[in-house]
N, C-alpha and C positions, 0 to 999 in steps of 0.2 A: 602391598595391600592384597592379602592372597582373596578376600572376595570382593575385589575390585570386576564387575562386569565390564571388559575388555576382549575386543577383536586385536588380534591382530591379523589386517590383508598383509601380504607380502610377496604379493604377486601373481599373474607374469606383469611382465611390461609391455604397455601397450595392448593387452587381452580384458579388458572392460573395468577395471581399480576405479577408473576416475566416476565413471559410470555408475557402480555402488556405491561410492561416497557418497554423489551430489543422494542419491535415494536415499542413504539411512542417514545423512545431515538433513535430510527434508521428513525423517520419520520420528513421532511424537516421543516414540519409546527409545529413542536413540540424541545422546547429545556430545555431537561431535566439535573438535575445535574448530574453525575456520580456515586451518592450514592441514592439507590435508598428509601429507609426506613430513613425520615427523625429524627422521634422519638421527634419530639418536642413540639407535643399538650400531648403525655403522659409522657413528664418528668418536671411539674411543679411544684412538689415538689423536694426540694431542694438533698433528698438521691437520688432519678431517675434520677438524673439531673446528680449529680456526675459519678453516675455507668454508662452513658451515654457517658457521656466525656471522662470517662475513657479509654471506647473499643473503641471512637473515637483514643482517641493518640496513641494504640494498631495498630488499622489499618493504620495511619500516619507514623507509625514507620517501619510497614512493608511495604509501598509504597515506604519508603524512600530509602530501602535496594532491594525493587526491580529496584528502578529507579537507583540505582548505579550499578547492576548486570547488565542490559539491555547496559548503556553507556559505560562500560566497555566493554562488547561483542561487540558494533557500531551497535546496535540494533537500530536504532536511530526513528524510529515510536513506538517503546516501550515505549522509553524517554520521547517521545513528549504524548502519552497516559497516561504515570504514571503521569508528570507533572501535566495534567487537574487533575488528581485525588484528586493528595496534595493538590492543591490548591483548588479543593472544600471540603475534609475534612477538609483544614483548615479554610474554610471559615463558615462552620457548625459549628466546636468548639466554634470558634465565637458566631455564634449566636445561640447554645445552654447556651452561658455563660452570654451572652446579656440583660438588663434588658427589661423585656417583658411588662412593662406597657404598653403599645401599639402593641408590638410585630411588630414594625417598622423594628428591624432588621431582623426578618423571612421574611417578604415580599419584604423588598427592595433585600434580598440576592435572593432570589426565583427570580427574576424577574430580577436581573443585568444580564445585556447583550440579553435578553431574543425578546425584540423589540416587535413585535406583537405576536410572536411565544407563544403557550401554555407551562406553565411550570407544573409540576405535584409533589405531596407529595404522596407517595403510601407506606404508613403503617400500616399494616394490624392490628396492636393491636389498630389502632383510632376503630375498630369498638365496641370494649367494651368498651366505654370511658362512662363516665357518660353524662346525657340531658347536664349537664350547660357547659361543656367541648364544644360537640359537639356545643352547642348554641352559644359559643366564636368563634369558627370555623366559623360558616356560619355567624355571624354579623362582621368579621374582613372581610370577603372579600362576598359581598352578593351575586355576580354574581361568586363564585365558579361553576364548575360541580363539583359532584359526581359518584364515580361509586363503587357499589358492587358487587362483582360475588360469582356466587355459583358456587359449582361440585356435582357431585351424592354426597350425603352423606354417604355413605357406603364407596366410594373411597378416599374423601377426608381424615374421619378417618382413614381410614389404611395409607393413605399417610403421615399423620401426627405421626402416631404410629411409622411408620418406620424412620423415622429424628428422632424421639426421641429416638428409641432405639440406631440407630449410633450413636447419642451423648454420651448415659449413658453408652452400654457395655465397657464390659474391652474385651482388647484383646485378651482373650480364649474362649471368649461367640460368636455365630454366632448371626449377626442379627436377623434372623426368630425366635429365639429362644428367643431372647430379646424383640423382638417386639409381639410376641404371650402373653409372660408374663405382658407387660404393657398394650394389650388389655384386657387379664381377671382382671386383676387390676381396669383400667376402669369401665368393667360392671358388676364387682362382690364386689369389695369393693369399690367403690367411688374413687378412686388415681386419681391423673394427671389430673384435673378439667379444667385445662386449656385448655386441648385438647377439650375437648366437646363443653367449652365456646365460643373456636373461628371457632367452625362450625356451634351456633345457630342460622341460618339464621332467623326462626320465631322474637325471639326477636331483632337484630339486624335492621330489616328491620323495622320491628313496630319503634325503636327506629330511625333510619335515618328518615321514614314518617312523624315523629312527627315534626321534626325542618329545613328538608331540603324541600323546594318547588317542589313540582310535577315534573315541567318543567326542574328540576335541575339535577334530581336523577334519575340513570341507573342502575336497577337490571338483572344483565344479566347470562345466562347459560355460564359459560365456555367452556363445549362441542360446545356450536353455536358460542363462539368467533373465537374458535380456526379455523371456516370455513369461506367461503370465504365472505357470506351474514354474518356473526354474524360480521366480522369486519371490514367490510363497513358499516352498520348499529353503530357500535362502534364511527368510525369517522366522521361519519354528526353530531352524538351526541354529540362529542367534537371538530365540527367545521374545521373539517379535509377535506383533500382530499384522497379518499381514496388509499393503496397503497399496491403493493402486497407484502405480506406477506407467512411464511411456517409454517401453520397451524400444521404442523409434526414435529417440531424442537421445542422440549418441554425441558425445563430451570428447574432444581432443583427438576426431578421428582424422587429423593432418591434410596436409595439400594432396590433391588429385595427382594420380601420377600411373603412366600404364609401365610395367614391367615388360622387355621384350622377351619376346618366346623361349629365343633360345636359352634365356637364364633364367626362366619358369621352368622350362621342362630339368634344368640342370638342378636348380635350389630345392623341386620337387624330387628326385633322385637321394638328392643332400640330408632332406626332411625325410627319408620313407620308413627309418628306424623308429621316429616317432611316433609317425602315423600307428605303426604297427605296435608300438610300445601301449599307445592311448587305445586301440581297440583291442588287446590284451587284458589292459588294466582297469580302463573305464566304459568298457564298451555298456551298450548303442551308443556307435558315434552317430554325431550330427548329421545330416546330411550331407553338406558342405567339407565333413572330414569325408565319408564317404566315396563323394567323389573325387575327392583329391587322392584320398589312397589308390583309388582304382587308377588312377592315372600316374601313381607313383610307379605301380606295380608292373604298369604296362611297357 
């Protein structure tokens, strides 16, 4: 559907995605699914596709038990919220199961019910995707937007460090304590490559420039979305009106955890290409970059 009104985020991870979401599923001129990560430009191969579907019916499963818990209590706006839900996981299953010669069924579901309103895919693992991936992407719908955001880079790793470690500890290990150990992991023995990968803004961006049209693609600070100009500036971009928003009401910012020094000042060292990369290419940096570069450089 080449004028299908479509976002596609893709990133970074953990640099404020979920944050946009929840504002353009809460904005009138925008009608997004219920699920926000749709995962179906990186599950074309047939194993990604399964393990896909799979933690779809997982979460279907437990929609289902919570919309019987909710009817049961006369929760009855619960009801009516779980419902939308089912029905667009089930509607995803669908068309992750879909034959995608066309990938007719991703676009017609993306856009049911939709009318003029923007609909959006906001999966942040599309940003490592390969050229001819991505090239499928902007030739199935050529008037897509884009948008990528950044975070300081010192923050985002740690942000990301700390979700990983809540995922892996056992419950006798403290976060701080697991998350310290997956940063020295990082930048002393190579581990957990994926955390680095989905903060490489430098090659990400070179790689959206390459296949996405200038006029298309929004590289934008998260620190300036989060305010009141970066998200105005966000909605004329995607066509919006724009609308207020609480720049302070931050979505999936993970467990508390302090980073020790000496793998601050190291990960800082690690990060100063970027630094330098981002005030090259997007400069005035933030504040918050600002200082971090000074301290990289120091």
């Amino acid at each position: 559907m080449s004028d299908q009104r479509l976002l596609f985020c893709v990133g970074a991870t953990k640099a404020g995605t979920s944050w946009l979401y929840r504002a353009l599923h809460d904005h009138p001129g925008a009608a997004l699914k219920s699920v926000k990560e749709l995962h179906y430009w990186d599950t074309t191969d047939a194993a990604a596709r399964d393990r896909q579907v799979a933690a779809c019916r997982g979460k279907l499963e437990q929609f289902r038990r919570q919309a019987a818990e909710a009817e049961a209590a006369g929760r009855d706006w619960q009801v009516r919220n779980m419902a939308r839900r089912i029905d667009d996981m089930e509607g995803l299953i669908r068309v992750l199961g879909a034959d995608r010669a066309d990938d007719r069924a991703y676009t017609d579901w993306l856009g049911q019910g939709a009318d003029e309103r923007l609909t959006a895919d906001m999966t942040t693992g599309y940003a490592i995707l390969p050229d001819e991936t991505l090239t499928q992407m902007a030739a199935r719908v050529p008037g897509a937007l884009w948008v990528y955001l950044v975070r300081d880079p010192l923050a985002r790793l740690w942000s990301h460090v700390r979700m990983q470690a809540e995922r892996q500890r056992q419950s006798h290990e403290a976060v701080e304590d697991k998350a310290n150990g997956i940063q020295w992991r990082i930048l002393n023995k190579g581990h957990e490559t994926h955390i680095l990968q989905r903060g490489d803004y430098p090659q990400a961006v070179a790689r959206l420039r390459r296949i996405v049209p200038a006029p298309q693609l929004r590289i934008e600070f998260c620190e300036r979305l989060f305010r009141t100009e970066g998200w105005t500036a966000m909605c004329r971009f995607l066509g919006l009106e724009p609308t207020a928003v609480d720049g302070a009401n931050r979505v999936h910012e993970g467990p508390k955890a302090t980073m020790r020094p000496d793998l601050e000042r190291q990960a800082l060292g690690f990060l100063k290409t970027h630094y330098e990369w981002a005030a090259r290419e997007m400069g005035p940096l933030p504040q918050n970059w600002q200082h971090n570069l000074a301290r990289a450089k120091a």
